[in-house]
MARBA-3410 file (N, C-alpha, C, O; in Angstrom, 1 decimal):
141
3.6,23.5,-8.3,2.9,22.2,-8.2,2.7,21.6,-9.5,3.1,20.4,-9.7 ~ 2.1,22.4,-10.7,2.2,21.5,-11.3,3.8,21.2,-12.6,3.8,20.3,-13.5 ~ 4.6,22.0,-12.4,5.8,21.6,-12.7,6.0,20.2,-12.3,6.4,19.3,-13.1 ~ 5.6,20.0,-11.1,6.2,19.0,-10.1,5.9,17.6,-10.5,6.6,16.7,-10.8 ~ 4.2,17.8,-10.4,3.5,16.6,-10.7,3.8,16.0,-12.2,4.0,14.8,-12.5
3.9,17.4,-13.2,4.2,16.7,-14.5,5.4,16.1,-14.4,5.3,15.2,-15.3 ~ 6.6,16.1,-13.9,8.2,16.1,-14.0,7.6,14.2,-13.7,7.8,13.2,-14.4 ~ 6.8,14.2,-12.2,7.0,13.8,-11.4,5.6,11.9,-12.2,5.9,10.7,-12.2 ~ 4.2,12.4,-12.8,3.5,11.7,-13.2,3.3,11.8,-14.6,2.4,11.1,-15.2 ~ 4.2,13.0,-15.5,3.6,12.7,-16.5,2.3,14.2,-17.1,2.1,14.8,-18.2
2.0,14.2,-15.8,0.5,14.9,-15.9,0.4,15.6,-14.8,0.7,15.1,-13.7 ~ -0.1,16.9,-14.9,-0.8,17.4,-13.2,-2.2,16.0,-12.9,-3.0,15.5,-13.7 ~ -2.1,15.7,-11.5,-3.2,15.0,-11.5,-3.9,15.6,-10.4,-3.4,15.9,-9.3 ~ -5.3,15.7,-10.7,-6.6,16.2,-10.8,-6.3,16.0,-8.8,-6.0,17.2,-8.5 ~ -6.3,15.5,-8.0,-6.3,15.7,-6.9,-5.3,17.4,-6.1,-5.5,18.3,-5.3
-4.1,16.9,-7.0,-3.4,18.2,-7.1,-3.7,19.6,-7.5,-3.2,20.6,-7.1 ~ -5.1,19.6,-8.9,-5.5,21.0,-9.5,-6.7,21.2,-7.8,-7.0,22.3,-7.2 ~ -6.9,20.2,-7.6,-8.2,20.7,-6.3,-7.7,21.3,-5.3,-8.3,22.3,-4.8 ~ -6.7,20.9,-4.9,-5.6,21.5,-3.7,-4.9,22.8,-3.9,-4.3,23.5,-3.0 ~ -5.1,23.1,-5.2,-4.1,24.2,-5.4,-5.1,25.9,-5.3,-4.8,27.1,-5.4
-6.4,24.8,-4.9,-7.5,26.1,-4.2,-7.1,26.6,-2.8,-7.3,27.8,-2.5 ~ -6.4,25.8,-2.1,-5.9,26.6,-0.9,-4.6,26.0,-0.4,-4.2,25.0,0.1 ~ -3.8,27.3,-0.8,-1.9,26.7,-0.5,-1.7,25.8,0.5,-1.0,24.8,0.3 ~ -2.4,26.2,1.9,-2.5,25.6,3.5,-2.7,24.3,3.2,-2.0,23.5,3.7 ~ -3.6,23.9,2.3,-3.9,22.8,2.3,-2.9,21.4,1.2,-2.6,20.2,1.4
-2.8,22.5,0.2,-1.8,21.3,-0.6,0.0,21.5,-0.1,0.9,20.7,-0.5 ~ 0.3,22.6,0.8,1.9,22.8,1.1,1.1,20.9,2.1,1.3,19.7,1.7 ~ 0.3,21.1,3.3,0.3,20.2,4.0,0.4,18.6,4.3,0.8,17.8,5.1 ~ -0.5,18.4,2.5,-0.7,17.3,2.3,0.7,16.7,1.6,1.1,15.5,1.8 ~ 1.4,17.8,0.7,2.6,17.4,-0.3,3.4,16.9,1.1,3.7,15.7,1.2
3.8,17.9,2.2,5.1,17.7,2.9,4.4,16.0,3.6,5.2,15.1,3.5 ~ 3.2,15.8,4.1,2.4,14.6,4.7,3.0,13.2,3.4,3.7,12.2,3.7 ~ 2.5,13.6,2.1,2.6,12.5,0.9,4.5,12.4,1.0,4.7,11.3,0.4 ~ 5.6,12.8,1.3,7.2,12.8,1.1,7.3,12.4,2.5,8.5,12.2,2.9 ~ 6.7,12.4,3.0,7.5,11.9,4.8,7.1,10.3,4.5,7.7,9.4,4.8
5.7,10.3,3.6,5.3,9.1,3.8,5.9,7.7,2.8,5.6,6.5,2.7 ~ 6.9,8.8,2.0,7.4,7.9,1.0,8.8,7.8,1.8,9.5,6.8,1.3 ~ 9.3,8.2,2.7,10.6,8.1,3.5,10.6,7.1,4.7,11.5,6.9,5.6 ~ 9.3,6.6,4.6,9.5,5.3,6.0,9.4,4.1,4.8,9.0,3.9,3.7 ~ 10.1,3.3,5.7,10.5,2.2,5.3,10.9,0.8,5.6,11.7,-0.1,5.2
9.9,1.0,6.5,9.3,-0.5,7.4,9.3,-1.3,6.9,9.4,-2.4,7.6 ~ 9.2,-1.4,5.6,8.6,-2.5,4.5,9.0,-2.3,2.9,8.8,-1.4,2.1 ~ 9.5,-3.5,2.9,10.2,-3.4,0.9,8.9,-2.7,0.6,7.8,-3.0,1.1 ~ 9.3,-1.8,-0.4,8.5,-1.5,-1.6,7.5,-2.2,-2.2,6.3,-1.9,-2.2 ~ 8.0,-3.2,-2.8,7.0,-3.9,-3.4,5.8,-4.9,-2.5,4.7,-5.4,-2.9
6.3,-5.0,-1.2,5.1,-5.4,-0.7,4.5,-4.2,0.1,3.5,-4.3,0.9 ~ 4.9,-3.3,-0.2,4.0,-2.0,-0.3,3.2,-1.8,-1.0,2.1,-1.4,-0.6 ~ 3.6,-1.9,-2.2,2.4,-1.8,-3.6,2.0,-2.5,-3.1,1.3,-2.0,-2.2 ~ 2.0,-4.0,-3.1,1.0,-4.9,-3.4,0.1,-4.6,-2.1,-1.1,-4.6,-2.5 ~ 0.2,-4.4,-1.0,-0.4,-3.7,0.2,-1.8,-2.9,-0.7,-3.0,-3.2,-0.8
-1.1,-1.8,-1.0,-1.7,-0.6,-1.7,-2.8,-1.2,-2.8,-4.0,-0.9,-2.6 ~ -2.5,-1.8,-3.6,-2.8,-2.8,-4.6,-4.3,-3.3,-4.0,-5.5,-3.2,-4.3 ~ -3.8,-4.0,-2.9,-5.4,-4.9,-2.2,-6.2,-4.0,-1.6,-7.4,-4.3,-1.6 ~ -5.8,-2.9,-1.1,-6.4,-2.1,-0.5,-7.4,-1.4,-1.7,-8.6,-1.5,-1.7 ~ -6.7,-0.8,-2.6,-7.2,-0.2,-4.2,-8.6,-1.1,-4.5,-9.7,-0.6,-4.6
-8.1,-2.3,-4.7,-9.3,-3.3,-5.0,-10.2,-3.7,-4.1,-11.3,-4.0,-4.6 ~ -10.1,-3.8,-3.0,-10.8,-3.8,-2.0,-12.4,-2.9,-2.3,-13.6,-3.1,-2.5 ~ -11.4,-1.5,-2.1,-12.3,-0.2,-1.5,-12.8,-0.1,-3.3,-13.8,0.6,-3.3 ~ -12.5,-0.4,-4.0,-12.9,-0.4,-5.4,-12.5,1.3,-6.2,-13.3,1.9,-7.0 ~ -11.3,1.7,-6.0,-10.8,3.1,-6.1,-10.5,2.5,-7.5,-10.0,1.4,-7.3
-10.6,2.8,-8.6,-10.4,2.9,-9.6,-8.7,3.8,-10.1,-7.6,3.5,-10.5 ~ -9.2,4.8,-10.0,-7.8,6.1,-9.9,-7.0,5.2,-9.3,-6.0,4.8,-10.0 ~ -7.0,4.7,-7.9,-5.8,4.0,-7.0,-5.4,3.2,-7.6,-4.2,3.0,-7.8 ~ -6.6,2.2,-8.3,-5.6,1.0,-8.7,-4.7,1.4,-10.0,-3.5,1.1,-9.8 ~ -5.1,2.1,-11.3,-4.4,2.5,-11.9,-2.8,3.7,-11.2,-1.7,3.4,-11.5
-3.0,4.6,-10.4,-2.1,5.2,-10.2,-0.8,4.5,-9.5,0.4,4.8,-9.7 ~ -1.7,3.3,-8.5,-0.7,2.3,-8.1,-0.1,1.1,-8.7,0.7,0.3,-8.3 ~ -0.9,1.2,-9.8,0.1,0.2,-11.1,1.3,1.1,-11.4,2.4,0.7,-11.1 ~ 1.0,2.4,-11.9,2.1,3.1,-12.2,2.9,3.3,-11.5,4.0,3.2,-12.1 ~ 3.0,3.6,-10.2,4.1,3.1,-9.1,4.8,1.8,-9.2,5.9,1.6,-9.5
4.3,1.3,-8.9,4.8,-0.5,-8.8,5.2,-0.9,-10.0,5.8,-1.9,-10.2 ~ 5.0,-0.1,-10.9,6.1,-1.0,-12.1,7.3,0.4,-11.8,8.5,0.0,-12.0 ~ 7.3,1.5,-11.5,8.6,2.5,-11.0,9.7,1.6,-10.1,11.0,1.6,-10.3 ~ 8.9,0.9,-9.3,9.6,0.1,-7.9,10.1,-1.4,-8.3,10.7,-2.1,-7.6 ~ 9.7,-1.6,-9.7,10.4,-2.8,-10.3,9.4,-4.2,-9.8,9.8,-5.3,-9.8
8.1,-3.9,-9.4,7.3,-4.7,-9.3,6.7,-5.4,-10.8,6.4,-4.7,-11.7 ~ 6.5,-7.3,-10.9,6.6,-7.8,-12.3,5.0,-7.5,-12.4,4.6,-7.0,-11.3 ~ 4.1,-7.5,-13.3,3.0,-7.2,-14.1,2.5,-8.4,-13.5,1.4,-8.1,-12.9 ~ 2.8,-9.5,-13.3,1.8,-10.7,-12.9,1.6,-11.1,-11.7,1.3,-12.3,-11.5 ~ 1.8,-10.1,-10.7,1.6,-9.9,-9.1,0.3,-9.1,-9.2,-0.8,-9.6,-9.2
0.8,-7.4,-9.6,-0.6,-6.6,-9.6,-1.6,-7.7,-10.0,-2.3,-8.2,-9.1 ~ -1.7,-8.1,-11.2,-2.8,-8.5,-11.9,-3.5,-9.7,-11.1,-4.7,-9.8,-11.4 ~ -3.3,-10.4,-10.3,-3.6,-11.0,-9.8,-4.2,-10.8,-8.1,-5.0,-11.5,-7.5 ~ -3.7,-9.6,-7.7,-4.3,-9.2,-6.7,-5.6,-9.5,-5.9,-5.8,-9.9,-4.8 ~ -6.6,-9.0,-7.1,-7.4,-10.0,-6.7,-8.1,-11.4,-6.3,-9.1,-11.5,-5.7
-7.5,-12.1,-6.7,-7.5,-13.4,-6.7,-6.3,-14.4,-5.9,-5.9,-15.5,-6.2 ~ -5.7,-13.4,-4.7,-4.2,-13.5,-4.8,-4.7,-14.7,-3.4,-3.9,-14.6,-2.4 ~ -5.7,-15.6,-3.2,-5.2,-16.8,-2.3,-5.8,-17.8,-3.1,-6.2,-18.9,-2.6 ~ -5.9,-17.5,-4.3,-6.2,-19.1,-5.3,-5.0,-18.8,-6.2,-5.1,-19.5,-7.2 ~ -4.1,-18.1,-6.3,-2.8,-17.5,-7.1,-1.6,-18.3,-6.6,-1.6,-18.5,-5.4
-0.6,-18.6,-7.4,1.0,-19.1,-6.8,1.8,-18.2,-6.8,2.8,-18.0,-6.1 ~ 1.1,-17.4,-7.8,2.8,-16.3,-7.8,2.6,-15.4,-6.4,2.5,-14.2,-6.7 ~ 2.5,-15.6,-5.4,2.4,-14.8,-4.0,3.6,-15.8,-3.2,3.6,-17.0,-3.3 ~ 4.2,-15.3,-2.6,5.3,-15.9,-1.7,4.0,-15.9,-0.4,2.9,-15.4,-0.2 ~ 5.0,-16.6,0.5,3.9,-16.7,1.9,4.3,-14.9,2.8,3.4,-14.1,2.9
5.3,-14.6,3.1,5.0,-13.2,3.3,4.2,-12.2,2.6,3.7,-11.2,3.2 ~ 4.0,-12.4,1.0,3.3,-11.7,0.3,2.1,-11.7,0.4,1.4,-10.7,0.0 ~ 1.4,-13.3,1.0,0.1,-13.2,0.8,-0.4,-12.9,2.5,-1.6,-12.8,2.8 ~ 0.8,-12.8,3.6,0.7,-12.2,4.8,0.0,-10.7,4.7,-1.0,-10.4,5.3 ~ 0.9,-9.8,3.7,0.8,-8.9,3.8,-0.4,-8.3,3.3,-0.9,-7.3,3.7
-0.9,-9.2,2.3,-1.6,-8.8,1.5,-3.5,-9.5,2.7,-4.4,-8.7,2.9 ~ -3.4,-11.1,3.2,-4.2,-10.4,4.0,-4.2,-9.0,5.4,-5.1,-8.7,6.2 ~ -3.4,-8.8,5.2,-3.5,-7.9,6.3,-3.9,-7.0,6.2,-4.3,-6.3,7.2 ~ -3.9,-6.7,4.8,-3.6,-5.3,4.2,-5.7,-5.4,4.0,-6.4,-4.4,4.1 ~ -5.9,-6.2,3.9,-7.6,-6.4,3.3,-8.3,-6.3,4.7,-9.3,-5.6,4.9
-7.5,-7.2,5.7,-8.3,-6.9,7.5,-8.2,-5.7,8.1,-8.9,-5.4,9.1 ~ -7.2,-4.5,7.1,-6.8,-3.3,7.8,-8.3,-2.4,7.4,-8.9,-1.5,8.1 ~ -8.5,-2.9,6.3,-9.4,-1.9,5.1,-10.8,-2.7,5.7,-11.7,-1.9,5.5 ~ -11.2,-3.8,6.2,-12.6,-3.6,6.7,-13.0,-3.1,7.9,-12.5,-3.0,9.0 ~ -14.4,-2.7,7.3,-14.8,-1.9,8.0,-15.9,-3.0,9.5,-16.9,-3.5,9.0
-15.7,-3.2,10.6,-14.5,-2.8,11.4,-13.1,-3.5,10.9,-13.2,-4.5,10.2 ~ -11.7,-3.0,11.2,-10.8,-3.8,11.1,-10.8,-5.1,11.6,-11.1,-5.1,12.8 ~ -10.4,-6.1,11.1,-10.2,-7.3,11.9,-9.1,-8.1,12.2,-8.8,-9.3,12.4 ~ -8.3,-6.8,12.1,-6.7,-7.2,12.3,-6.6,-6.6,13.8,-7.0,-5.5,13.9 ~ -6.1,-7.3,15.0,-5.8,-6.8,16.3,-4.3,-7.5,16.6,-3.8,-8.6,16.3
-3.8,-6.2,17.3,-2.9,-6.1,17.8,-2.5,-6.5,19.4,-3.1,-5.9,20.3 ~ -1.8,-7.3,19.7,-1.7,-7.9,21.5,-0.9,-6.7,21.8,-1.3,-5.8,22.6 ~ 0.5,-6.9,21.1,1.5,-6.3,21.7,2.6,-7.0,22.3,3.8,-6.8,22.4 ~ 1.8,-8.2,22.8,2.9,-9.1,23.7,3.5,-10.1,23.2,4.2,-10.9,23.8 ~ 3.3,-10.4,21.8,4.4,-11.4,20.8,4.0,-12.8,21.6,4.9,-13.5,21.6
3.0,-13.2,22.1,3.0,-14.2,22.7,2.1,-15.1,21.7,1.8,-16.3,21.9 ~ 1.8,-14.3,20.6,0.8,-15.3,19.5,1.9,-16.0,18.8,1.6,-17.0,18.4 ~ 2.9,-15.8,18.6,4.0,-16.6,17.4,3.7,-15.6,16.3,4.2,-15.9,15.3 ~ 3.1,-14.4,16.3,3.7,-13.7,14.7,3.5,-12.8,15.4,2.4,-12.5,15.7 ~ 4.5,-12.1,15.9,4.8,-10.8,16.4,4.4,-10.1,16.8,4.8,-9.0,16.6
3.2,-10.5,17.8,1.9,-9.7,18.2,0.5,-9.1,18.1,-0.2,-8.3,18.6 ~ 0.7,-10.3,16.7,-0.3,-10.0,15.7,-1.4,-11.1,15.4,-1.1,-12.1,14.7 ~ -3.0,-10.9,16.1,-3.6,-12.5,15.9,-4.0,-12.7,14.5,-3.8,-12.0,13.6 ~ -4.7,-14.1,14.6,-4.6,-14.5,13.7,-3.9,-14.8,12.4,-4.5,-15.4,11.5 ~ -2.6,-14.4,12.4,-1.7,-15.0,11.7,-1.4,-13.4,10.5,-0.9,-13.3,9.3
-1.9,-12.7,11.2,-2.1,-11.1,9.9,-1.1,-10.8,10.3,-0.9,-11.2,11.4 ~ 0.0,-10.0,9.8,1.2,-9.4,9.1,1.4,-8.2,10.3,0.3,-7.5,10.1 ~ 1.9,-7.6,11.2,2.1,-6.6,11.4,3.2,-6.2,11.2,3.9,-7.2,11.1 ~ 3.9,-4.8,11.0,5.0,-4.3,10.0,6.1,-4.9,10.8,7.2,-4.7,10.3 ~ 6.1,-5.7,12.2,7.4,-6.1,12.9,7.9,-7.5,11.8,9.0,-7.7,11.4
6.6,-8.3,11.5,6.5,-10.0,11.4,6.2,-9.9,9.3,6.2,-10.8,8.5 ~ 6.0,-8.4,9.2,5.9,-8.5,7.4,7.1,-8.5,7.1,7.4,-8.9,6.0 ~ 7.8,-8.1,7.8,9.8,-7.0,6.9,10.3,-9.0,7.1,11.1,-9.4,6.3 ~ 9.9,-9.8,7.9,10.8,-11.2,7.8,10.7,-11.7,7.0,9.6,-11.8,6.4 ~ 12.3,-12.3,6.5,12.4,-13.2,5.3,11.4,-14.7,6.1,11.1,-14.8,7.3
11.1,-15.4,5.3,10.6,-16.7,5.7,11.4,-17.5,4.5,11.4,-18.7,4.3
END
């Protein structure tokens, strides 16, 4: 493990030394964290930036920095992250970006206020109010 993490961040990180209290638990979460880097519903970078609103949202500090460090890996530019916050008074957001990005903020409150029909009969893919689901995020516009 921490071979890994350094090879892998630089650093063993502190989530990783906690897990390494019971094998059961960090073999479970590692193989859970690599399945979850193998789907691919969605470019990368509007994954970060996903991750990004979510970080700022919930006010995760750790997240937001560790998912800077990601997203410049993934070739994401410096003046997306930074704006995250502010990303529906911002230009640099394409209109799928700022799809994803509300969605990504409706998913994270608490209740969610993103619903799903199912029946594609709203005009974005089954998804109301105009929020992103992973069918209607992956389209170019």
């Amino acid at each position: 493990m921490y071979g890994w993490s350094r090879r892998l961040h630089g650093e063993v990180l502190e989530p990783g030394r906690a897990m390494m209290h019971n094998q059961r638990v960090l073999v479970s979460v590692l193989r859970f964290e690599k399945s979850v880097e193998r789907w691919s519903s969605l470019d990368t970078q509007l994954t970060d930036l996903a991750c990004a609103a979510v970080s700022a949202r919930i006010g995760c500090s750790w997240c937001i920095d560790f998912g800077w460090y990601v997203a410049r890996g993934h070739g994401l530019t410096e003046s997306k992250p930074a704006h995250v916050a502010d990303w529906r008074g911002c230009m640099v957001f394409s209109r799928v970006e700022r799809r994803v990005l509300e969605y990504a903020e409706g998913m994270t409150s608490t209740p969610p206020t993103v619903t799903v029909t199912g029946t594609g009969t709203d005009g974005n893919g089954g998804v109301s109010a105009g929020r992103p689901h992973r069918r209607a995020a992956g389209r170019a516009d």
